[in-house]
C-alpha positions as CSV (number, residue, x, y, z in Angstrom):
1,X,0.0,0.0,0.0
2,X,1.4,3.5,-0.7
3,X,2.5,5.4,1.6
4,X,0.1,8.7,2.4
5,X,1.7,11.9,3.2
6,X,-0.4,13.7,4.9
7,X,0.8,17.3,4.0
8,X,-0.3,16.8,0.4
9,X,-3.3,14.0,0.6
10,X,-3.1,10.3,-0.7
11,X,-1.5,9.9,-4.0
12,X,-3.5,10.1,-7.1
13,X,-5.3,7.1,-9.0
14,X,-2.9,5.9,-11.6
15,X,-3.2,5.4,-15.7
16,X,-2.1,2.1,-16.4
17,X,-4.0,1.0,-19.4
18,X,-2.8,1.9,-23.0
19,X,-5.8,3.5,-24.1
20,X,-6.2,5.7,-21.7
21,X,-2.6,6.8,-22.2
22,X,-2.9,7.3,-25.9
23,X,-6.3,9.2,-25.2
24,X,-4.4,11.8,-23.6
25,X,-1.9,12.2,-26.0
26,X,-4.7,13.8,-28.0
27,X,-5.4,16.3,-25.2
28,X,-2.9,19.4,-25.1
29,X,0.3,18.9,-24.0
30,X,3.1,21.4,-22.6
31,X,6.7,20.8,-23.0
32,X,9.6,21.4,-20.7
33,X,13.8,20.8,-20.7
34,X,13.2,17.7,-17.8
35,X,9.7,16.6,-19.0
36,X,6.6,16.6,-20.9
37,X,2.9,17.0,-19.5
38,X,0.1,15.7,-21.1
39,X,-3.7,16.5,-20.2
40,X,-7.1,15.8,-21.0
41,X,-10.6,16.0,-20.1
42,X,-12.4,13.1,-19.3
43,X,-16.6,12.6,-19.2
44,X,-16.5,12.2,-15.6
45,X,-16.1,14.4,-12.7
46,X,-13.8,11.9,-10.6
47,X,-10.6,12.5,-9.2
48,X,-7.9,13.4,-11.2
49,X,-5.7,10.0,-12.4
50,X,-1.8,10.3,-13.8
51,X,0.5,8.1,-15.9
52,X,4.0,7.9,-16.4
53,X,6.0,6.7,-19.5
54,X,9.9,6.5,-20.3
55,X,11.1,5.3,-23.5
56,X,14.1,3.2,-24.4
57,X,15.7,6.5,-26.0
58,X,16.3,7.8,-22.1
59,X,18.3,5.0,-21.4
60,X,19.0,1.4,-20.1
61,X,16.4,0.0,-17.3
62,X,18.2,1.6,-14.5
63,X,18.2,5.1,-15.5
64,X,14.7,4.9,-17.1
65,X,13.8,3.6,-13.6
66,X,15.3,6.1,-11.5
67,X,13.6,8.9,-14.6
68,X,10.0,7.2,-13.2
69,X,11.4,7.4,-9.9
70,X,11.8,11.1,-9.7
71,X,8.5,11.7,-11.5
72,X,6.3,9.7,-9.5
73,X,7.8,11.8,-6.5
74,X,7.9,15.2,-8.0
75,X,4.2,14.4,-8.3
76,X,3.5,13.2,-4.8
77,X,5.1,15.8,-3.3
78,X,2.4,18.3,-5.6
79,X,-0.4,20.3,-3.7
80,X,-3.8,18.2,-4.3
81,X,-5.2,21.3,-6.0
82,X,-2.6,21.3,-8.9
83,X,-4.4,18.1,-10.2
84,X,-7.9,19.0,-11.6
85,X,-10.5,16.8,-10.8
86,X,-12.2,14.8,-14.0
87,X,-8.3,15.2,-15.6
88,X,-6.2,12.9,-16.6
89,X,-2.1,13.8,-17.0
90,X,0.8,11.7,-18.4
91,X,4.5,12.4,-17.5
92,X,6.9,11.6,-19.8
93,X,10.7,11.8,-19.6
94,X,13.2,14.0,-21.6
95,X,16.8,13.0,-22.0
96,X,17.5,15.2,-18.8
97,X,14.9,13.5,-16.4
98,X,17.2,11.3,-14.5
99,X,20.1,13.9,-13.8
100,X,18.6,17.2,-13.6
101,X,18.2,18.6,-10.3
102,X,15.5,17.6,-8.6
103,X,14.1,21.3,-7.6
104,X,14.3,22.0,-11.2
105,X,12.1,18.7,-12.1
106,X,9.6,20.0,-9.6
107,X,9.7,23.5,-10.9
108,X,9.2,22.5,-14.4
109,X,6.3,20.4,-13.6
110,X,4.6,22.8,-11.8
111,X,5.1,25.1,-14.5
112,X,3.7,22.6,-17.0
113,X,0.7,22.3,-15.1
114,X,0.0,26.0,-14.3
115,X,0.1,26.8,-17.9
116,X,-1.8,23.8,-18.9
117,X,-4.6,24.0,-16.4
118,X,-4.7,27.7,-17.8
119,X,-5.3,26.9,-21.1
120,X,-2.3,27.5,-22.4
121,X,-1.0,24.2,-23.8
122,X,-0.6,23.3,-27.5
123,X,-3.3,21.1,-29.2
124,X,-1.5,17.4,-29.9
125,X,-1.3,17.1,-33.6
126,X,-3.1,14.2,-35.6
127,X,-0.9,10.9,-36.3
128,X,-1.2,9.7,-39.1
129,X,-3.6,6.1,-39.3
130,X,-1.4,3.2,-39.9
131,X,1.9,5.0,-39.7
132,X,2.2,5.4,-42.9
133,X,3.3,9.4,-43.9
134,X,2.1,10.6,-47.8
135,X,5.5,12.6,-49.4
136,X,4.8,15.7,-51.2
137,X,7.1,16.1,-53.9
């Protein structure tokens, strides 16, 4: 069981299915130097749910698990109020995730999420069905 700080409430519910990760990388997104922030609306008013994702390009399984590491607690240690109810938010890594310092990680991300819980991310563009890309010549 995880543990429960009590400063800043029990930790969110988590995204662990694939769909719901790839719904949100149709939502808006904000990018940072340490780490990218995806969000999106769901039909439902419950509480707000977040999902993290490293890819192989980051690095062998030790550093992509110490990147997921220092997400997961950069997002623990967030107010509750940060993380809109009815929301869902995925995390991803950047190159600099798993050596940047770690008041800069937390910076960032609550940068991310100011500006996208303002409005101001940028709409996810359309990928392509099939991954197949037409050339213009």
């Amino acid at each position: 069981m995880p543990a429960t700080n009590t400063k800043h409430g029990p930790p969110p519910l988590r995204i662990r299915q694939r769909r719901d990760f790839l719904a949100a990388a149709r939502g808006v997104f904000r990018p940072m130097p340490c780490v990218v922030v995806q969000m999106r609306k769901r039909a439902d008013n419950g509480p707000a749910r977040v999902g993290f994702t490293v890819t192989r390009k980051i690095g062998k399984a030790v550093v992509r698990n110490r990147a997921r590491r220092r997400l997961r607690e950069a997002v623990r240690l967030l107010p509750r109020e940060m993380l809109r109810p009815g929301h869902d938010y995925v995390f991803i890594a950047r190159d600099a995730t798993p050596t940047c310092d770690f008041t800069t990680l937390m910076q960032q991300v609550r940068n991310a999420l100011k500006k996208l819980n303002a409005g101001k991310g940028h709409v996810s563009r359309p990928r392509a069905k099939g991954g197949k890309r037409s050339l213009s010549s």
